[in-house]
mmCIF file as gemmi writes it, N, C-alpha and C atoms, coordinates in Angstrom:
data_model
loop_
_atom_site.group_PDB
_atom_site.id
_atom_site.type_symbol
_atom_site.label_atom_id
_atom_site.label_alt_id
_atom_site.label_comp_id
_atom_site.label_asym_id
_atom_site.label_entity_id
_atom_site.label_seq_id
_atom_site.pdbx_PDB_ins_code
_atom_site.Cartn_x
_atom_site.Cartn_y
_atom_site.Cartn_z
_atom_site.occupancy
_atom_site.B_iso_or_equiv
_atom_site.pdbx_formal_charge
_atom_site.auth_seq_id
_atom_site.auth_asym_id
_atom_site.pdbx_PDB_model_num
ATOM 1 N N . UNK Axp A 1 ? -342.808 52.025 -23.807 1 0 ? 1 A 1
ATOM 2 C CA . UNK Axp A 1 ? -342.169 51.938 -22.502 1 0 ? 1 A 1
ATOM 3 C C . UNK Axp A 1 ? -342.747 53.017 -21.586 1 0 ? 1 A 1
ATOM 4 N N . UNK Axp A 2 ? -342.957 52.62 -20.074 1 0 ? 2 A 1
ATOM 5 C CA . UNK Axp A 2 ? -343.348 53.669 -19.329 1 0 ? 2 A 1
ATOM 6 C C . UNK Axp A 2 ? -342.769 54.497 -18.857 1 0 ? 2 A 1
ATOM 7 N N . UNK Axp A 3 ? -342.96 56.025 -18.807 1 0 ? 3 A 1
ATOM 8 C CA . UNK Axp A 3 ? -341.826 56.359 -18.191 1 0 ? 3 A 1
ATOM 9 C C . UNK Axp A 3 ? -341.894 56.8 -16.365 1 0 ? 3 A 1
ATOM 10 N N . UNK Axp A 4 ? -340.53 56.61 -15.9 1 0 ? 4 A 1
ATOM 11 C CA . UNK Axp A 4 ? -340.485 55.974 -14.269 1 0 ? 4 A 1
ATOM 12 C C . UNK Axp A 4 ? -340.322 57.003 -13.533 1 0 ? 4 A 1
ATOM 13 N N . UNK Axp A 5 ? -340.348 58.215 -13.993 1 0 ? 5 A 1
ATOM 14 C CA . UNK Axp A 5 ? -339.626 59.543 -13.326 1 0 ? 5 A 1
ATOM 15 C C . UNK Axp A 5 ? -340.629 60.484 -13.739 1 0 ? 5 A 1
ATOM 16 N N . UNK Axp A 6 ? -340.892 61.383 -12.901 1 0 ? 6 A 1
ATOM 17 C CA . UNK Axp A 6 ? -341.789 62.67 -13.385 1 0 ? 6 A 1
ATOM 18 C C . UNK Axp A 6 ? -340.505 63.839 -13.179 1 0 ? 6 A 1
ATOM 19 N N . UNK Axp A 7 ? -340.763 64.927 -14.537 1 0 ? 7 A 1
ATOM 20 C CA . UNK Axp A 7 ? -339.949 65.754 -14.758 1 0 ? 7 A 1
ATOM 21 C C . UNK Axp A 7 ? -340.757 66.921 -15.007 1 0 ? 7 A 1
ATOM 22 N N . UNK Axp A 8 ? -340.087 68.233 -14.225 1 0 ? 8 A 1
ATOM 23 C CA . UNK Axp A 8 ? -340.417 69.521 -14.224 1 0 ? 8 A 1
ATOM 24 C C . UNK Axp A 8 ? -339.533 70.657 -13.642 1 0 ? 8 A 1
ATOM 25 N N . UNK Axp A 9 ? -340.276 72.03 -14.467 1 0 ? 9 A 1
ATOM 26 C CA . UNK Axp A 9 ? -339.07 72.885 -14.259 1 0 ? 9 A 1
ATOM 27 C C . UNK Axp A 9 ? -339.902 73.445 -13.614 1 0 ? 9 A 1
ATOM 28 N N . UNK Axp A 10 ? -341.089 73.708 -12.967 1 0 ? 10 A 1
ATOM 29 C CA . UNK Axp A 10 ? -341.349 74.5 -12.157 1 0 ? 10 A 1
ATOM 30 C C . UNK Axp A 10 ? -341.278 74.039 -10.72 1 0 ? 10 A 1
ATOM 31 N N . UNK Axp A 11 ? -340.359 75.147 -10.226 1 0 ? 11 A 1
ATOM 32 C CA . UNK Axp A 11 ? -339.502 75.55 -9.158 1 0 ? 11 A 1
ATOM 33 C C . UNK Axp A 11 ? -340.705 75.281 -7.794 1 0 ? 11 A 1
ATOM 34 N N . UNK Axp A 12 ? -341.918 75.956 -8.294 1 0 ? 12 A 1
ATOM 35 C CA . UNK Axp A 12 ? -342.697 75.659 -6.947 1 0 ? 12 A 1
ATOM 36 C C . UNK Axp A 12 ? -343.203 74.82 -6.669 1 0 ? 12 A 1
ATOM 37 N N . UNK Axp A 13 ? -343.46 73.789 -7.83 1 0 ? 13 A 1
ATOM 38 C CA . UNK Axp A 13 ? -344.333 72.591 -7.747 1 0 ? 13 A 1
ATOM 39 C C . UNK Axp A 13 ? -343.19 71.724 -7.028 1 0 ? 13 A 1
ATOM 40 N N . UNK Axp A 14 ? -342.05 71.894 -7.679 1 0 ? 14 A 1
ATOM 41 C CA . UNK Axp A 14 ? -341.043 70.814 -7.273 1 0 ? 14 A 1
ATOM 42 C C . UNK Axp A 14 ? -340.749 70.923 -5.683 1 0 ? 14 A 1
ATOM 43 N N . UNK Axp A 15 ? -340.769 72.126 -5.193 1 0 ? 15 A 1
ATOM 44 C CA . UNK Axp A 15 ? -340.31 72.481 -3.77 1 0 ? 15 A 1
ATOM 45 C C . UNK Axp A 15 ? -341.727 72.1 -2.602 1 0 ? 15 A 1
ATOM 46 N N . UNK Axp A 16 ? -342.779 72.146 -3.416 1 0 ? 16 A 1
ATOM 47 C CA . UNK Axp A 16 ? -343.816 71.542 -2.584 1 0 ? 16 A 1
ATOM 48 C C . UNK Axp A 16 ? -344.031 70.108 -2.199 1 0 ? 16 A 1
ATOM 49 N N . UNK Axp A 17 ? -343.643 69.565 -3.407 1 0 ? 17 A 1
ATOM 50 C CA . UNK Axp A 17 ? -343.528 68.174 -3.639 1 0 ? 17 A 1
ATOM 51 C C . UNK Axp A 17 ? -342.461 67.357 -2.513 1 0 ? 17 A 1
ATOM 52 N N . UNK Axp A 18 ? -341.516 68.271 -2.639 1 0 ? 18 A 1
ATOM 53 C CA . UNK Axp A 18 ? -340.139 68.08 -2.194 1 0 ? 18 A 1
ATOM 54 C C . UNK Axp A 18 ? -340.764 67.912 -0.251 1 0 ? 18 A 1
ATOM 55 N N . UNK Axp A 19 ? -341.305 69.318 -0.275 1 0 ? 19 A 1
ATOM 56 C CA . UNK Axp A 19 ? -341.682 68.976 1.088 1 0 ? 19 A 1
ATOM 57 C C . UNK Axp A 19 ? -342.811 68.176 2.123 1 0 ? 19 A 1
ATOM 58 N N . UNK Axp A 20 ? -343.552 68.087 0.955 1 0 ? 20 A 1
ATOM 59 C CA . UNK Axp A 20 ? -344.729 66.758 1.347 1 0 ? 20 A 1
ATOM 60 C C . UNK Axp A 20 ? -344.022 65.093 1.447 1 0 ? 20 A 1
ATOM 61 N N . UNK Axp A 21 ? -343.228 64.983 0.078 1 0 ? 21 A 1
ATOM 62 C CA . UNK Axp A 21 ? -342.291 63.979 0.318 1 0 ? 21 A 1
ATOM 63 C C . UNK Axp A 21 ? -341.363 63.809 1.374 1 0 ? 21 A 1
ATOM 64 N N . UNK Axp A 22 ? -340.984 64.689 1.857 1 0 ? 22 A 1
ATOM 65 C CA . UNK Axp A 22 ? -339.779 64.71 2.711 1 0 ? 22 A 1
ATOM 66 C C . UNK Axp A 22 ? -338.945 64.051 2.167 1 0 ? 22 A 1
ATOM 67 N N . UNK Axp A 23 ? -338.354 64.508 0.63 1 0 ? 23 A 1
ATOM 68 C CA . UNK Axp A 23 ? -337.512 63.799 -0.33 1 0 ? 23 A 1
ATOM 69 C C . UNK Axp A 23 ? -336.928 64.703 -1.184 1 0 ? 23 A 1
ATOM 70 N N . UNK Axp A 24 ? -335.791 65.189 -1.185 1 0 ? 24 A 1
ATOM 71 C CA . UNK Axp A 24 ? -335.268 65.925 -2.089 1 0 ? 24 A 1
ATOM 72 C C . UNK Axp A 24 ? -335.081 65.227 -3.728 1 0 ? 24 A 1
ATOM 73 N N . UNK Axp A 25 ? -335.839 66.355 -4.812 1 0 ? 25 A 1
ATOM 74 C CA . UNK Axp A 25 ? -335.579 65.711 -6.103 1 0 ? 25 A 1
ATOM 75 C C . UNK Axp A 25 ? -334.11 65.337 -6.638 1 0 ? 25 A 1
ATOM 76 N N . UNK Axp A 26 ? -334.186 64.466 -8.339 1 0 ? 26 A 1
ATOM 77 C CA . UNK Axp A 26 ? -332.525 64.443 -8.151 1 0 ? 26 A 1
ATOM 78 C C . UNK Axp A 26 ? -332.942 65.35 -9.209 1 0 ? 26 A 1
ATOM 79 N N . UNK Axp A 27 ? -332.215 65.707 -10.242 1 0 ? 27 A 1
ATOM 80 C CA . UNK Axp A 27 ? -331.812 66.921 -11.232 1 0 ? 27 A 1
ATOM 81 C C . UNK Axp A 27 ? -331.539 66.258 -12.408 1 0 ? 27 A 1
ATOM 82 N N . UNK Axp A 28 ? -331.725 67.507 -13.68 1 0 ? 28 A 1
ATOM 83 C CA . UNK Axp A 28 ? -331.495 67.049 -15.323 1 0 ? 28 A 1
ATOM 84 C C . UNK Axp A 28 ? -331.581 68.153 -15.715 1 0 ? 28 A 1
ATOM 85 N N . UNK Axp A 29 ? -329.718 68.127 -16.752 1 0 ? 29 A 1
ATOM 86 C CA . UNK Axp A 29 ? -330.116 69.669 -17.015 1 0 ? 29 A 1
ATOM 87 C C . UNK Axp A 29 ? -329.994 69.533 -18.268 1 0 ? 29 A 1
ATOM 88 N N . UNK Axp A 30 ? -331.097 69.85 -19.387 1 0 ? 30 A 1
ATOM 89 C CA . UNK Axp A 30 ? -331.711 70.305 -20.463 1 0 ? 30 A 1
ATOM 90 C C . UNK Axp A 30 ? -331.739 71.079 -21.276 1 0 ? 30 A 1
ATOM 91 N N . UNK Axp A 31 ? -330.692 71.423 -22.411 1 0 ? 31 A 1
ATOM 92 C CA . UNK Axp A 31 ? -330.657 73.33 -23.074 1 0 ? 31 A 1
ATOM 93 C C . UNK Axp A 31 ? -330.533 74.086 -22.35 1 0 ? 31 A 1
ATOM 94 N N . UNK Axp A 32 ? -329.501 73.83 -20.822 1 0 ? 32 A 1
ATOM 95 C CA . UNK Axp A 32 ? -329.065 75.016 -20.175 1 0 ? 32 A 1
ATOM 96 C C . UNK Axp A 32 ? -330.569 74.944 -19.306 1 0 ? 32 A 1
ATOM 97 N N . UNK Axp A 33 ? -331.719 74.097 -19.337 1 0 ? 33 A 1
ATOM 98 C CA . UNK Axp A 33 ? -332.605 74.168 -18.127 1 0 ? 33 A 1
ATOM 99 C C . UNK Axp A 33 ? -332.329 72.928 -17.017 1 0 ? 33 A 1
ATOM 100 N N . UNK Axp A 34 ? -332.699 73.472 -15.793 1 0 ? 34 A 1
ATOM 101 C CA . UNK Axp A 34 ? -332.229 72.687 -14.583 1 0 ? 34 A 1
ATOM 102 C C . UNK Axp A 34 ? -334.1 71.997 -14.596 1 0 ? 34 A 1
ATOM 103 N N . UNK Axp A 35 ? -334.172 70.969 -14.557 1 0 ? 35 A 1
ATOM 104 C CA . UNK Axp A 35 ? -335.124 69.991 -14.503 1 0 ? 35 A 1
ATOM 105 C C . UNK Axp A 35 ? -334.903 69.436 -13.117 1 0 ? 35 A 1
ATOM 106 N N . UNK Axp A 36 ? -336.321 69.145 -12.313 1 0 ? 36 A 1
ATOM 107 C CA . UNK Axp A 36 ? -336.595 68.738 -11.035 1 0 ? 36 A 1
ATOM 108 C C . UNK Axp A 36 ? -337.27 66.516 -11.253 1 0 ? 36 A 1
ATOM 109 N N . UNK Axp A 37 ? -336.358 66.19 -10.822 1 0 ? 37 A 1
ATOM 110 C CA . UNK Axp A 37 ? -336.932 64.849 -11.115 1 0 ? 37 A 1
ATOM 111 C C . UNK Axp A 37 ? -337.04 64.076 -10.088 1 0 ? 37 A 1
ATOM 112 N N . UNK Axp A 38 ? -338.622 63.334 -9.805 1 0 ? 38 A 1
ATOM 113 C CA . UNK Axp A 38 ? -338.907 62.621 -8.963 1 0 ? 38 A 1
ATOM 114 C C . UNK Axp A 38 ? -339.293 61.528 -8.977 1 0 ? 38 A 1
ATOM 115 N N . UNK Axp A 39 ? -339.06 60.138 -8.706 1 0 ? 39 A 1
ATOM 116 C CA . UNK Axp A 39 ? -339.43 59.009 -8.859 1 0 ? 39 A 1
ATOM 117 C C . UNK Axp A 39 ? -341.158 58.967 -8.635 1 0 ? 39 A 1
ATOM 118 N N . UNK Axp A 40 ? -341.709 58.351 -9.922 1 0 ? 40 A 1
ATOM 119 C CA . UNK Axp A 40 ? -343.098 58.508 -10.128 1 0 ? 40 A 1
ATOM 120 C C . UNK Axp A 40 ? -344.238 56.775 -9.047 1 0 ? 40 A 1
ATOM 121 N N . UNK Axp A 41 ? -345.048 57.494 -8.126 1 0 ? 41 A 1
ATOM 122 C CA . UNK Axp A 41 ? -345.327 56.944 -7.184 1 0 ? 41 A 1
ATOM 123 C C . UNK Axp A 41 ? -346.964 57.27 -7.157 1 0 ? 41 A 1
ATOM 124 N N . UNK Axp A 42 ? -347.66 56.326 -6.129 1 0 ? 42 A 1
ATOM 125 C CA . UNK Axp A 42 ? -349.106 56.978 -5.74 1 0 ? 42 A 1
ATOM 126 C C . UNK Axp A 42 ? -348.591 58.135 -5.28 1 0 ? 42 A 1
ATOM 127 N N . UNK Axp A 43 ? -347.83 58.433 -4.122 1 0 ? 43 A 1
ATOM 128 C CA . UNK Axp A 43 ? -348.014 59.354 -3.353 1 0 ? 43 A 1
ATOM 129 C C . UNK Axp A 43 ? -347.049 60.976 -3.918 1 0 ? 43 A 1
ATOM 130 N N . UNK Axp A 44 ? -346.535 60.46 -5.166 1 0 ? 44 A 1
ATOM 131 C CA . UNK Axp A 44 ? -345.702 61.518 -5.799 1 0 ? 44 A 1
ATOM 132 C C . UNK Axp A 44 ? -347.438 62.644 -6.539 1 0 ? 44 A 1
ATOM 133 N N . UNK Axp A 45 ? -348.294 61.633 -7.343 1 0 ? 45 A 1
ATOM 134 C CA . UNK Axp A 45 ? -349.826 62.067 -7.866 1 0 ? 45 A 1
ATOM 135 C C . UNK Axp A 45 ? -350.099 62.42 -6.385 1 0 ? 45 A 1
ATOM 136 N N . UNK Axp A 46 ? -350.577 62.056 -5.446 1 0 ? 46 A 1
ATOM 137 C CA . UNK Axp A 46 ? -351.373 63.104 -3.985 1 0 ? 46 A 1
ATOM 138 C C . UNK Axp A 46 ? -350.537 63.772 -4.005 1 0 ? 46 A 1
ATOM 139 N N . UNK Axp A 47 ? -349.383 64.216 -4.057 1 0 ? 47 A 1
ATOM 140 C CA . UNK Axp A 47 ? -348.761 65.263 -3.433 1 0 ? 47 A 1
ATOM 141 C C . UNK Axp A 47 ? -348.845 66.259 -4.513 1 0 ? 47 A 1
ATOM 142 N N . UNK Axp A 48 ? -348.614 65.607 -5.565 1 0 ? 48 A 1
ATOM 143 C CA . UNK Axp A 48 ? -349.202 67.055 -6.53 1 0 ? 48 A 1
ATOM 144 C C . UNK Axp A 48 ? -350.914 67.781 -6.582 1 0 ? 48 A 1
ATOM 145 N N . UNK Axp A 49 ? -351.5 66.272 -6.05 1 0 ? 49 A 1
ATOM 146 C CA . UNK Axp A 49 ? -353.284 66.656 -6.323 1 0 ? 49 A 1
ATOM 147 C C . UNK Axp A 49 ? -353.263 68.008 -5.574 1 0 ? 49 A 1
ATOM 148 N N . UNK Axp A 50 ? -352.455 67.243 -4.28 1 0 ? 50 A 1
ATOM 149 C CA . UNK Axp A 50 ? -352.854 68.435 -3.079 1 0 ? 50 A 1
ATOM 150 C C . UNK Axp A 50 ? -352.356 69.64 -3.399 1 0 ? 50 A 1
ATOM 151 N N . UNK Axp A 51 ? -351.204 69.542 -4.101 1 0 ? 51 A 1
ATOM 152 C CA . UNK Axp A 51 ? -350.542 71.253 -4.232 1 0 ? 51 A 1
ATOM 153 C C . UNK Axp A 51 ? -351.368 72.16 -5.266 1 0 ? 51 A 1
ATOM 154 N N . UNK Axp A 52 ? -352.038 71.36 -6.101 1 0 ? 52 A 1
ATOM 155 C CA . UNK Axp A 52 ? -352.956 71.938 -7.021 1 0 ? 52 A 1
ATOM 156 C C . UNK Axp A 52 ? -354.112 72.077 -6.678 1 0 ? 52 A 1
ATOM 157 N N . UNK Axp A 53 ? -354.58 71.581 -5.781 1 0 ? 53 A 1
ATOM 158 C CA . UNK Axp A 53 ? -356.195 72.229 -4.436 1 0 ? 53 A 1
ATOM 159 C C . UNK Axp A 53 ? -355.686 72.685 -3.707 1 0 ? 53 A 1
ATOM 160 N N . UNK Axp A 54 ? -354.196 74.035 -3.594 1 0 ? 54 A 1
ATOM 161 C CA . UNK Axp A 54 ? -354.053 74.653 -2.492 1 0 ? 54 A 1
ATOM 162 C C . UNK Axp A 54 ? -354.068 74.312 -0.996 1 0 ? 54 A 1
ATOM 163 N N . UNK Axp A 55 ? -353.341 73.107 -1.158 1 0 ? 55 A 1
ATOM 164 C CA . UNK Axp A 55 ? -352.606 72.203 0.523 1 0 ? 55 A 1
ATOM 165 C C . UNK Axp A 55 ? -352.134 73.164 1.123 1 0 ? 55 A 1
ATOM 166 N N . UNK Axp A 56 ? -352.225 73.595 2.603 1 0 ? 56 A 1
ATOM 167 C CA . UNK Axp A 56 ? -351.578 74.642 3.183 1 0 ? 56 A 1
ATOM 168 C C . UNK Axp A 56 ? -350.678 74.012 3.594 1 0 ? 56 A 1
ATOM 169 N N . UNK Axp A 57 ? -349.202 74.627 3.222 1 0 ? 57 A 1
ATOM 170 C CA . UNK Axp A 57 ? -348.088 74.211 3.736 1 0 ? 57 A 1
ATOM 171 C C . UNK Axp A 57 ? -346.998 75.015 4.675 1 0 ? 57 A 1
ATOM 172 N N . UNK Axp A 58 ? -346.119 74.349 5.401 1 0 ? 58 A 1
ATOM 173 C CA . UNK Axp A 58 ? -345.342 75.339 6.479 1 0 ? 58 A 1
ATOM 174 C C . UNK Axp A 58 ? -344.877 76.712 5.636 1 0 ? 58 A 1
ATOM 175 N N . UNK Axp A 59 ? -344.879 77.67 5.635 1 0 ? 59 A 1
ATOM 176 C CA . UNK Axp A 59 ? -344.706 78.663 5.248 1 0 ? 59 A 1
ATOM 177 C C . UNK Axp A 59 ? -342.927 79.044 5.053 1 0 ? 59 A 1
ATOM 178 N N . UNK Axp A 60 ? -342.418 78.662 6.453 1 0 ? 60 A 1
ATOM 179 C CA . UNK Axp A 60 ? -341.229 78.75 6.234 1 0 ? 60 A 1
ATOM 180 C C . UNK Axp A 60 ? -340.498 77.086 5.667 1 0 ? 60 A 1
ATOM 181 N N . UNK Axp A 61 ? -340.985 76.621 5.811 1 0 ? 61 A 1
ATOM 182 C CA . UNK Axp A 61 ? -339.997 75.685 4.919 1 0 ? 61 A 1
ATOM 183 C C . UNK Axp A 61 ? -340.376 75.215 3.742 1 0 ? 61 A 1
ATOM 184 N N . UNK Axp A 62 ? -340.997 75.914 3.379 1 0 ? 62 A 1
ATOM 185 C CA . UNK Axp A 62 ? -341.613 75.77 1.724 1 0 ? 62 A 1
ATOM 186 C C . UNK Axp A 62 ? -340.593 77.233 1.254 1 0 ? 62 A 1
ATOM 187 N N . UNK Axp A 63 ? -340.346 78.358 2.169 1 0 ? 63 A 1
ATOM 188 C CA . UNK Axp A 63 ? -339.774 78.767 1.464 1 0 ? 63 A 1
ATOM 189 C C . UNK Axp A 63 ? -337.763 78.962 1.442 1 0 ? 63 A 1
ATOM 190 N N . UNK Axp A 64 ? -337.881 78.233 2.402 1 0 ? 64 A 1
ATOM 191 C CA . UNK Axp A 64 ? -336.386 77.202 2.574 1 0 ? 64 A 1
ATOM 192 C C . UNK Axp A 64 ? -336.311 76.156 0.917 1 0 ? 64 A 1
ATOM 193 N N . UNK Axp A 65 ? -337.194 75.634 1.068 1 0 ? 65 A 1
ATOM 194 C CA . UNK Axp A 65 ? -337.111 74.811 -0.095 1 0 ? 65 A 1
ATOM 195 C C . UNK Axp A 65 ? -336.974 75.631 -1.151 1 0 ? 65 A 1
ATOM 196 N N . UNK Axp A 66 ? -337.793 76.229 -1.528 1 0 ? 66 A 1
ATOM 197 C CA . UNK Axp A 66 ? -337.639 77.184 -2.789 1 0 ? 66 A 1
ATOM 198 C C . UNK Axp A 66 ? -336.352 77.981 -2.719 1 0 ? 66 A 1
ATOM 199 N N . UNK Axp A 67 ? -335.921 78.13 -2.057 1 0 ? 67 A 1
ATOM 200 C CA . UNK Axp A 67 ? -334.413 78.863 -2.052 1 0 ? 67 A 1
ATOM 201 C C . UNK Axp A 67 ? -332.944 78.089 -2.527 1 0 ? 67 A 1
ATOM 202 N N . UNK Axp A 68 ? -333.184 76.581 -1.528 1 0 ? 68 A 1
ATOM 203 C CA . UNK Axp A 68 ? -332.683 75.858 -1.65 1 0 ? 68 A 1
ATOM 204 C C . UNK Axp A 68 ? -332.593 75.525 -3.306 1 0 ? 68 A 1
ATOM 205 N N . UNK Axp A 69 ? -333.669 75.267 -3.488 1 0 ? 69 A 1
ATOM 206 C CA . UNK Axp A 69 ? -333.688 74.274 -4.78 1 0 ? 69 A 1
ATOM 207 C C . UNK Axp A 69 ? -333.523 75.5 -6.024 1 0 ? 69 A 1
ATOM 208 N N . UNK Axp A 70 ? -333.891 76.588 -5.815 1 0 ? 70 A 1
ATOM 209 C CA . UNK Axp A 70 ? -333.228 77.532 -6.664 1 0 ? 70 A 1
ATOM 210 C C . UNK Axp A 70 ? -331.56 77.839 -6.73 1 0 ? 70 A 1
ATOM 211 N N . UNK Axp A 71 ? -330.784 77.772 -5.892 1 0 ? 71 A 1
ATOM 212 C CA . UNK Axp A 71 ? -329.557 77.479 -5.769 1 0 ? 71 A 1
ATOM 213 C C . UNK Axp A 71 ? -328.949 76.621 -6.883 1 0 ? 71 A 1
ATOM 214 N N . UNK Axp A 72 ? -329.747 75.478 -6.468 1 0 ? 72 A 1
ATOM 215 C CA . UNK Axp A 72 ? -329.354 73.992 -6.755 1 0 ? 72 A 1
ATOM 216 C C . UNK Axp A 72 ? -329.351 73.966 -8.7 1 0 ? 72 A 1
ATOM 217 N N . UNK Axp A 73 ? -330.695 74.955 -8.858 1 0 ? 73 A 1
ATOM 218 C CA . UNK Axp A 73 ? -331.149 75.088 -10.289 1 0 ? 73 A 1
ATOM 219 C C . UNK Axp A 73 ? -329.823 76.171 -10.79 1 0 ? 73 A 1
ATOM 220 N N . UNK Axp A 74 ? -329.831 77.397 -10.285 1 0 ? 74 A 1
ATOM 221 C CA . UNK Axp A 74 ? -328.772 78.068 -10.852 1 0 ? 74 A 1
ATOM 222 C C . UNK Axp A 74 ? -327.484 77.474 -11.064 1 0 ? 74 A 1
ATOM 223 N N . UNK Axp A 75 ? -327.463 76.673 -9.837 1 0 ? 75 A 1
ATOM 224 C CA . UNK Axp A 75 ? -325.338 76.329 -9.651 1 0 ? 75 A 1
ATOM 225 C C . UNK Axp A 75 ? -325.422 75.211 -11.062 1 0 ? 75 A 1
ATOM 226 N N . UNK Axp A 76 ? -326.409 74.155 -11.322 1 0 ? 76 A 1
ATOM 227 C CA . UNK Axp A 76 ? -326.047 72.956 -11.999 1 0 ? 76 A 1
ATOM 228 C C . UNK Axp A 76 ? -326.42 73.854 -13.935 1 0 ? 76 A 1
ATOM 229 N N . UNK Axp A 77 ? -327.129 74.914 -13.773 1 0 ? 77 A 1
ATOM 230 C CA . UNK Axp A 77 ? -327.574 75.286 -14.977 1 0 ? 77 A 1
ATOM 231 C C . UNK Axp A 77 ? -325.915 76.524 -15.385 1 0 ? 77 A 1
ATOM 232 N N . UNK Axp A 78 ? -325.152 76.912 -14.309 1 0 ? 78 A 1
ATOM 233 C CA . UNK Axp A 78 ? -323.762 77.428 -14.52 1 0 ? 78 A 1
ATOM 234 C C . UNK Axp A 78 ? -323.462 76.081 -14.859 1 0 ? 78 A 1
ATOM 235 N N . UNK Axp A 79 ? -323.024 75.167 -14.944 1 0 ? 79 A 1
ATOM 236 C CA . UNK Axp A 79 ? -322.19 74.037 -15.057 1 0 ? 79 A 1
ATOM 237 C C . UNK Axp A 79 ? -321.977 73.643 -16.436 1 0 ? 79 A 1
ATOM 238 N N . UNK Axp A 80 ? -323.173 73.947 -17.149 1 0 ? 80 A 1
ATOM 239 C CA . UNK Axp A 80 ? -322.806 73.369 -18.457 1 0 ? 80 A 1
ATOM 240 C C . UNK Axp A 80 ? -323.124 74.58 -19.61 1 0 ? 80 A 1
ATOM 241 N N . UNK Axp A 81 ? -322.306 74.065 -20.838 1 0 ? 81 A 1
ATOM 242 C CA . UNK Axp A 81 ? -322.035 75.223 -21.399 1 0 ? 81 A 1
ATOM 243 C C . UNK Axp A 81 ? -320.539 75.974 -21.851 1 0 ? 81 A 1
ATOM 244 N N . UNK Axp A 82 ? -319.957 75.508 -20.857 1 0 ? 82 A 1
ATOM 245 C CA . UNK Axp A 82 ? -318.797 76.277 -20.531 1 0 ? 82 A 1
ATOM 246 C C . UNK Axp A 82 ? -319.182 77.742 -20.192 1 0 ? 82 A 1
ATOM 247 N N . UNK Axp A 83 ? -319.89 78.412 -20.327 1 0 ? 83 A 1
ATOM 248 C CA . UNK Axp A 83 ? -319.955 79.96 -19.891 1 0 ? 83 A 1
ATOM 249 C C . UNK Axp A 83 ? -319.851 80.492 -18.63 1 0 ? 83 A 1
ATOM 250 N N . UNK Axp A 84 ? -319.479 81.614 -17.966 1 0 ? 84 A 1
ATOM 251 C CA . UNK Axp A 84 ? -319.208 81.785 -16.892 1 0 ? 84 A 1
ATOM 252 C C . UNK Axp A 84 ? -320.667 82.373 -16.32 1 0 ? 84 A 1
ATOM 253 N N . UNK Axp A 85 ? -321.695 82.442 -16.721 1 0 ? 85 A 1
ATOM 254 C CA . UNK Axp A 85 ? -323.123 82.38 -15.973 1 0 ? 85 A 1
ATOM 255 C C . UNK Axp A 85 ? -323.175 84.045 -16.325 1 0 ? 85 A 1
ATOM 256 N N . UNK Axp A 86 ? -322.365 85.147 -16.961 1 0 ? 86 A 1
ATOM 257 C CA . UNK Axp A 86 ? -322.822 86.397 -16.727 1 0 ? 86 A 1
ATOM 258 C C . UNK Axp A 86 ? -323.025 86.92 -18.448 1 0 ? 86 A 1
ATOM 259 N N . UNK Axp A 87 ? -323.747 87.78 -18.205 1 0 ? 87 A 1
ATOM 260 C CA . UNK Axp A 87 ? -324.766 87.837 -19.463 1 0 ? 87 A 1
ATOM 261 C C . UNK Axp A 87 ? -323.661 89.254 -20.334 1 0 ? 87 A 1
């Protein structure tokens, strides 16, 4: 079976992606890891080609995104577990 979704935990790839798409990923959380998941497309592969040949991207909203989506990773990776997130 193929699979239909591309999955990753890195935070920057996902937030670049995120902003070339103009598509926020949906989420999967994994052994307490927050996973970035995007429906797998031509233009999901260019948008990674490009982030991996150093695509220059808006500066500030790449790093809006990365903030954002770090949030998003911490709050859903508190969620499970039951633990209260402090070490």
């Amino acid at each position: 079976m193929k699979q239909k979704d591309f999955e990753t935990a890195d935070l920057y790839l996902a937030s670049a992606i995120s902003n070339l798409l103009k598509s926020p990923p949906n989420y999967k959380v994994e052994n307490s890891r927050t996973l970035f998941v995007f429906p797998i497309s031509d233009d999901l592969y260019k948008a990674m080609n490009a982030f991996n040949n150093g695509i220059q991207l808006n500066a500030y909203e790449y790093s809006q995104t990365i903030k954002h989506l770090r949030a998003e990773m911490l709050m859903r990776r508190g969620q499970t577990g039951g633990g209260n997130g402090k070490a």
